[in-house]
C-alpha positions, 0 to 999 in steps of 0.5 A: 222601391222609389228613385229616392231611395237609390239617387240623391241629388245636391243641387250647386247655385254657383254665380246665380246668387242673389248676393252676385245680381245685386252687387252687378246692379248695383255696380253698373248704377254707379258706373254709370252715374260716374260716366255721365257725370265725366262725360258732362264735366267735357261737354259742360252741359247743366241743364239737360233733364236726365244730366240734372243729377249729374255735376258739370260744374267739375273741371274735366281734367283731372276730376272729370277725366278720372270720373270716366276712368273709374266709370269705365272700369266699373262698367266693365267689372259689372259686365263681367259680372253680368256674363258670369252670372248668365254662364253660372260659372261654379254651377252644377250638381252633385248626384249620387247614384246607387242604382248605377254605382257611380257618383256624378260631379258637374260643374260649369265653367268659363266657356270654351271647349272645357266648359263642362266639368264632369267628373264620374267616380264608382261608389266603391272609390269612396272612403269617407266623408270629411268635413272642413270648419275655418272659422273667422272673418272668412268662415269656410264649412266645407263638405269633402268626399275622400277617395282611394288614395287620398283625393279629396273632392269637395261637394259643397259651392262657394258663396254664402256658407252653410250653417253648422247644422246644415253641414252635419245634417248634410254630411251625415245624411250623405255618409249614412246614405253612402255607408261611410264613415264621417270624419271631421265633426 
């Protein structure tokens, strides 16, 4: 028979969305152009070429020296950003077994000696599959695998939401898949 039909494997982006590198783009365009523009209002430069953009005709205190403040902050919000997005914190994979009988969780983490988070469960510890819908301004479609002794882990990452049709196909696929029940839809 094919690995298919025994390993099933749900791959997690976590910080690697496209959402994230555009945000961390484009708040380090504007963190930039808020330091220059401070930068220039001390020196009062006008007519420097790449400076052009860039107001001098700002007094440096309080205008100037705020535009520093909020560019430097900027600038460390993006580089923050940026490291998490090269670390894929969040990132991972769900794998679900049947020829070991066991179910694999992996995540990334924060770097540090807990970096990796992998968690082993045996397919017998399963009891069902439970779906989450919270609908609203924050809409949150959560796919939980319930455990002996009623642990919840969730299975789904955070970040843009699936749709309600690809959490029941999901979700059912995967209940049918571990032969559980479905609960929640």
């Amino acid at each position: 028979m094919n690995n298919e039909n025994f390993i099933r494997r749900y791959v997690i982006i976590g910080e690697r969305r496209l959402s994230n590198y555009w945000w961390a783009t484009i708040i380090l365009i504007g963190a930039i152009g808020f330091l220059i523009t401070g930068i220039s209002s001390y020196i009062g430069t006008k007519n420097i070429n790449f400076l052009r953009f860039a107001n001098a005709d700002i007094a440096f205190f309080p205008q100037g020296l705020l535009m520093c403040f909020y560019g430097s902050l900027g600038l460390l919000l993006s580089l923050y950003w940026w490291f998490l997005i090269f670390w894929n914190v969040g990132g991972g994979f769900n794998e679900f077994n049947k020829k070991e009988g066991i179910i694999r969780i992996f995540r990334w983490g924060y770097p540090g000696k807990n970096r990796k988070i992998d968690l082993s469960y045996t397919l017998k510890d399963v009891e069902s599959i439970r779906v989450e819908l919270k609908e609203g301004f924050d809409s949150q479609r959560t796919i939980f695998m319930t455990l002996k002794g009623k642990r919840e882990i969730p299975l789904t990452g955070i970040g843009q939401p699936l749709t309600i049709q690809e959490i029941e196909k999901q979700a059912s696929e995967l209940a049918n898949f571990l032969q559980v029940s479905l609960e929640g839809l």
